[in-house]
ZAMARDREN-818710 format. One record per residue: x, y, z of N, C-alpha, C in turn. Coordinates in steps of 0.001 Angstrom, whole numbers, plus 500000, padded with zeros to 6 digits. Layout:
N
XYZXYZXYZ;...
***
This chain:
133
521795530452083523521334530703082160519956531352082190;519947532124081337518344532936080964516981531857080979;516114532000081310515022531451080771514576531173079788;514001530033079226513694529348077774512816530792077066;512621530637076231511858531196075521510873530712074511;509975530738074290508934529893073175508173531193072309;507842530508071087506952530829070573505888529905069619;504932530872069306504219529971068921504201530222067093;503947528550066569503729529049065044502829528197064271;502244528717063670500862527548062955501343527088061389;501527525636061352501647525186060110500628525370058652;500969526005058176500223526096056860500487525144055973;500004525307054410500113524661053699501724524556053101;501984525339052972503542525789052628503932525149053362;504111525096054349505452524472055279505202522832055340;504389522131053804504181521109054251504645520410052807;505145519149052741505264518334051519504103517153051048;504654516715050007503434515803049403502591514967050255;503443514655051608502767513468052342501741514198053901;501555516104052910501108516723053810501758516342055555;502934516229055190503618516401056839504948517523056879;504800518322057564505809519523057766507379518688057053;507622519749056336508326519654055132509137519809056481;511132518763056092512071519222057314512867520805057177;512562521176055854513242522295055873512384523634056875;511578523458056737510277524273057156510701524474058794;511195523407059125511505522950061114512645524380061056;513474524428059671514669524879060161514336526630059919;513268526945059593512920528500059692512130528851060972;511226527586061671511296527694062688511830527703063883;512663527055063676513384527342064888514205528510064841;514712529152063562515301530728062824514287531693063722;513057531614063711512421532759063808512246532711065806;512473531744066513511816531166067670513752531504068187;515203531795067686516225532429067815515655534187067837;515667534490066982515555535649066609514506536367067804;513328535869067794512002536597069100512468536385070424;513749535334070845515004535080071970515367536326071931;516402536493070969516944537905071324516160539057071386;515045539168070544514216540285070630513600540852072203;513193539271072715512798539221073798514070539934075066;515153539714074542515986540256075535516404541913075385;515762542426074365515350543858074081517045543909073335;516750542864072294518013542951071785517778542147069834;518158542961068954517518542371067306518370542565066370;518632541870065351519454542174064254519679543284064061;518308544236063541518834545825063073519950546265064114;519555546316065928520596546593066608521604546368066122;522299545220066007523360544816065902524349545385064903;523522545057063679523725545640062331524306547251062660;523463548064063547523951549573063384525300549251064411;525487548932065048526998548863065946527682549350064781;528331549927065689530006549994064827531088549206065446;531411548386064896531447548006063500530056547393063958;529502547330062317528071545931062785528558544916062457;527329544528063269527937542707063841526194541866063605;526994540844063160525856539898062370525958538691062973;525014537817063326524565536293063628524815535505062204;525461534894062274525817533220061051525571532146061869;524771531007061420524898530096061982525795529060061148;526378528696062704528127527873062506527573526223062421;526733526009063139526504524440063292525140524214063593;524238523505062759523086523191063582522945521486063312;522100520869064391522146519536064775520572519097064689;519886518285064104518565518168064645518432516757064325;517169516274065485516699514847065938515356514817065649;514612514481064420513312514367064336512552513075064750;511880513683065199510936512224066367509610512384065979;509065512781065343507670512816064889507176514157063801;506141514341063394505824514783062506504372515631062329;504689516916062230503458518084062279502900518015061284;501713518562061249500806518382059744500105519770059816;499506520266058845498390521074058742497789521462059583;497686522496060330496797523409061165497232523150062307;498316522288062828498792521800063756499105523131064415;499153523687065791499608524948066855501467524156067089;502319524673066725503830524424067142504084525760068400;504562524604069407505596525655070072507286525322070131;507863526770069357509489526284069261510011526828070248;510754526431071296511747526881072154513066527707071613;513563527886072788515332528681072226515353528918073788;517058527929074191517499528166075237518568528321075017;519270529405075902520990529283075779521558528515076691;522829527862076108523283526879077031524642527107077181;525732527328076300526862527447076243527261528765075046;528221529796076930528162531048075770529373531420075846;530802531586074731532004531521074991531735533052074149;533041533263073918533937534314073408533084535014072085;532491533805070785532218534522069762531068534069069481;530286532925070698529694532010069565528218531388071249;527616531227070761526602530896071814525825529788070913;525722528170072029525032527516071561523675527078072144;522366527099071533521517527073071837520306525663071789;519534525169072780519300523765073031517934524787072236;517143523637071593516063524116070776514975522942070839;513571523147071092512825521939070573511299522600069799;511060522041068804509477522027068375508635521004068999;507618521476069504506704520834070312505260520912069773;504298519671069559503027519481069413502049519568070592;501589520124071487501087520208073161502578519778074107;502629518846074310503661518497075088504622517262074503;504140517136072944504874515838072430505976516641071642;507392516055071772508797516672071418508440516131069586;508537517100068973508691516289067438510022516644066984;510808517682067615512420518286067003513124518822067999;514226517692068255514844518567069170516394519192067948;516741520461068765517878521117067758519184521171068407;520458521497068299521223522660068897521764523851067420;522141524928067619522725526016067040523626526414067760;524389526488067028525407527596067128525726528481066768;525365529513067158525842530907066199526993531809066528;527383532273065892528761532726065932528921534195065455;528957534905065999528661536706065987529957536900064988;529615537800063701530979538336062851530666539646062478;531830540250062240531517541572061447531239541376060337;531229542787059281530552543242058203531671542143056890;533239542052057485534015541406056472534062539566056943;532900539292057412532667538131058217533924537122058960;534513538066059327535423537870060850534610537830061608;534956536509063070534682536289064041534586537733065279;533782537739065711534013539376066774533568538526068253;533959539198068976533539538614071146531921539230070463;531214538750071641530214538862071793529802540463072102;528664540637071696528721542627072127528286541987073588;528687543756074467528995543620075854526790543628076180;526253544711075012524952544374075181524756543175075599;524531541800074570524214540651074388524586540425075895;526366539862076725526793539863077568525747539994078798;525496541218079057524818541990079694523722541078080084;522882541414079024521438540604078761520991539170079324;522300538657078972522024536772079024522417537163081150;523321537532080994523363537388082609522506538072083366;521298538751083339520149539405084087519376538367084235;
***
C-alpha cells in the first residue's frame, strides 16, 4: 500500500460549537479535504477525473468514525488518509485526526468511483497505476 498521507488544518471558530469544542460535523470536512490532497498528492484530482470520458466522480459509500477526544480553538490538526483495501469500484481508506500525537478521530471511507449517470465504474487505470508505485 502507498504511504499515509497527512495534512495539516487549524481549527477556527467555525468549526467549533457552543461548548467551543470542534463541532463533529467539522471532523467530517476534514478528513474530505485530507482524501482529496491524497489523491492530489498522487498527481491525481477531481477536475481530472471529471474530464475522463466518460467522467468519473468519487461518492462516498460508507464512512465510520470513533471519537476519542476533542479539538478546540487554535488547536494545529493533523488528518491522515491511508489506503487500505482497493477492489474493483471502491477503495477503503483508514483515516485519523490527530492533536501532536494524541488520536482524537479515528475514520474509515469508502468511496466508490461512478460515472456522470451515477453508475458504479472499475477504478481508472490512472488511479490503478498510482496506488501501486
Amino acid at each position: 500500500m502507498p504511504d499515509q498521507s497527512a495534512l495539516k488544518v487549524r481549527v477556527y471558530f467555525e468549526d467549533t460549537d457552543f461548548s467551543g469544542r470542534v463541532y463533529h460535523g467539522a471532523y467530517v470536512r476534514f478528513l474530505e479535504r485530507a482524501r482529496t490532497e491524497w489523491l492530489r498528492g498522487l498527481g491525481l484530482d477531481h477536475s481530472a477525473f471529471a474530464a475522463m470520458d466518460p467522467p468519473l466522480y468519487f461518492t462516498l459509500r460508507k464512512l465510520s468514525l470513533s471519537f476519542q477526544g476533542a479539538a478546540v480553538i487554535d488547536d494545529l490538526l493533523t488528518v491522515t488518509a491511508t489506503p487500505e483495501v482497493i477492489t474493483g469500484a471502491t477503495i477503503t481508506v483508514t483515516q485519523s485526526v490527530l492533536r501532536d500525537d494524541t488520536v482524537l478521530v479515528r475514520a474509515s471511507a469508502e468511496l466508490c468511483v461512478i460515472d456522470g449517470a451515477g453508475r458504479p465504474r472499475r477504478l481508472p487505470p490512472a488511479l490503478v497505476d498510482a496506488l501501486a508505485a
